[in-house]
N, C-alpha and C positions, 0 to 999 in steps of 0.2 A: 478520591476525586483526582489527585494527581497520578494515581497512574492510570487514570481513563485518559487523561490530558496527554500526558506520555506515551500512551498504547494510538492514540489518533494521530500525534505527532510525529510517531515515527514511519507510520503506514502511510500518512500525507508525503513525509520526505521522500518516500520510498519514489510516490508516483512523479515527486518534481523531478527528481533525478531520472527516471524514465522520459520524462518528458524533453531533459535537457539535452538528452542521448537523440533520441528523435529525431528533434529541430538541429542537430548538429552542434548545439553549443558545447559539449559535453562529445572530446574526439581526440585518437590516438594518433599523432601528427604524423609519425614513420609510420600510419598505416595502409596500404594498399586500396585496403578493401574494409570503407565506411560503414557496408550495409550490416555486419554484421552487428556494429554497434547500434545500430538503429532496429535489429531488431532484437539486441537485449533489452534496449528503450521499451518496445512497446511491451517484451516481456515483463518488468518491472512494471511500467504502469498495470497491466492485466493483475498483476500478483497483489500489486498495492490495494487492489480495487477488490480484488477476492480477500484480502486481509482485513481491512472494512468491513465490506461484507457477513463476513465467519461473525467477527468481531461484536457487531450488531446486533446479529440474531441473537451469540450467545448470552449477550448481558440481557436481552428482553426475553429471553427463554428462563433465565437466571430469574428473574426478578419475578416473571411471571408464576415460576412454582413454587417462588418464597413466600410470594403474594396466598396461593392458594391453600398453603402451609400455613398461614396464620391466622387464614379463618377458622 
C-alpha cells in the first residue's frame, strides 16, 4: 500500500512541478528565453500523466491475471 501511495505521489509531483514551470512560477532569473522552461513544463506534465497512466493499467492488468489465476 505504500508504495502505490509513493508510486502516485511521485508521478503527482512530477505534474505540479510541470505545472509550476508553465504558469511561470518555477523560472531561471538570468534567463533570456522563458519559453523553453515552459515547455519543459508542459513536457513533465505530459510525462506525469503518461506515468499515471502506464501505472494504472499495469496494477489492473496485474490484478486481473492474478484474479484469473485463482480460479
Amino acid at each position: 500500500m505504500f508504495s502505490k501511495i509513493l508510486n502516485y505521489g511521485i508521478r503527482i509531483l512530477i505534474i505540479i512541478i510541470g505545472i509550476l514551470m508553465v504558469t511561470g512560477i518555477i523560472y531561471v532569473p538570468d534567463s533570456q528565453n522563458n519559453s523553453i522552461i515552459r515547455i519543459f513544463g508542459v513536457i513533465f506534465i505530459l510525462f506525469g500523466a503518461l506515468r499515471i497512466y502506464m501505472y494504472y493499467s499495469s496494477t489492473r492488468r496485474y490484478s486481473r491475471e492474478k484474479d484469473i489465476n485463482n480460479e
